[in-house]
C-alpha positions in Angstrom: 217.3 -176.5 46.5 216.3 -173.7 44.0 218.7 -171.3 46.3 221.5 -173.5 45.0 220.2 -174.3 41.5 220.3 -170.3 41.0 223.3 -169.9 42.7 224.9 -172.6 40.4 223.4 -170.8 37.0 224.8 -167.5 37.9 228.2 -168.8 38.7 227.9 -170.6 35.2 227.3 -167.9 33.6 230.4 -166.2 35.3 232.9 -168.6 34.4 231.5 -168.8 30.8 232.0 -165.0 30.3 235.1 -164.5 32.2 236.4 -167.3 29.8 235.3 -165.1 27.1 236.7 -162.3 27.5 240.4 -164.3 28.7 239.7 -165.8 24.8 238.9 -162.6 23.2 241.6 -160.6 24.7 244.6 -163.3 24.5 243.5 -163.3 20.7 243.3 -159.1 20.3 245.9 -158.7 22.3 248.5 -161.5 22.7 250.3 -162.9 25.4 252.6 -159.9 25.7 249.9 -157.2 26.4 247.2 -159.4 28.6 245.3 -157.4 30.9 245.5 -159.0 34.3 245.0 -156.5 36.3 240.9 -156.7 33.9 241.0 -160.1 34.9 241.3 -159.6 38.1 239.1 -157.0 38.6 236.7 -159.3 36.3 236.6 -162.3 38.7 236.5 -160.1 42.2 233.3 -158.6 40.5 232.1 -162.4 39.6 233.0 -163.4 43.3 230.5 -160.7 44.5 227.8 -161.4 42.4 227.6 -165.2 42.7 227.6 -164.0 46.6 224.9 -161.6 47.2 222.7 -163.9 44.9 223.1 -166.6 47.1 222.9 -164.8 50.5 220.1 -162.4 49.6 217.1 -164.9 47.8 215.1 -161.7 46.6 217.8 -160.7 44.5 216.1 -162.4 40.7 218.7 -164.7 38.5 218.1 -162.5 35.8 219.2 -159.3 37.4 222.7 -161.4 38.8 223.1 -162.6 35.2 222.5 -159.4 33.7 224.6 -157.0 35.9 227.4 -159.6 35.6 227.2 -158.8 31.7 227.2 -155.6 31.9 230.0 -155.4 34.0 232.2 -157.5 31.9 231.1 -155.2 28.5 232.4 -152.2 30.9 235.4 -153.8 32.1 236.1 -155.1 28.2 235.7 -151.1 26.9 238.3 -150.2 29.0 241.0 -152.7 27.6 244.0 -151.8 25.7 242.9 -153.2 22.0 239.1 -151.4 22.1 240.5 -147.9 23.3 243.0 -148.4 20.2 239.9 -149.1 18.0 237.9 -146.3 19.3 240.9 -144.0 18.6 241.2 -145.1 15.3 237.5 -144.1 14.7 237.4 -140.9 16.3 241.0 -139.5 15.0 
């Protein structure tokens, strides 16, 4: 039972962020300029995650949720509207 409980919070916590960033980069970047191919890439990684936590039980919910996180933050830097920022800040 707690396999599935834990398996069931991390894949939570997967669709909650990949709904994030589908919000945050439809609003920055429109409907013209979405990044599927991030998406993609975004959910495959989710996919993975939610199943190594629930085939290996030593791997701790808070490692799942937190690589997850920092995996979307990566995959967000290398959008279209946050390289434009950060060349706006460095040039």
């Amino acid at each position: 039972m707690k396999k599935l409980v834990s398996t069931l919070l991390v894949a939570s916590f997967v669709v909650l962020s990949t709904a994030t960033f589908v919000f945050a980069e439809y609003s920055a970047a429109g409907a013209a300029d979405f990044p599927f191919f991030h998406l993609g890439a975004l959910i495959v990684g989710g996919l993975i995650i939610v199943s190594l936590k629930h085939k290996y039980q030593k791997l701790y919910l808070s490692e799942a949720i937190g690589s997850f996180a920092l995996y979307t933050v990566l995959i967000a830097l290398f959008t279209s509207p946050v390289v434009e920022l950060i060349k706006g800040l460095v040039g």
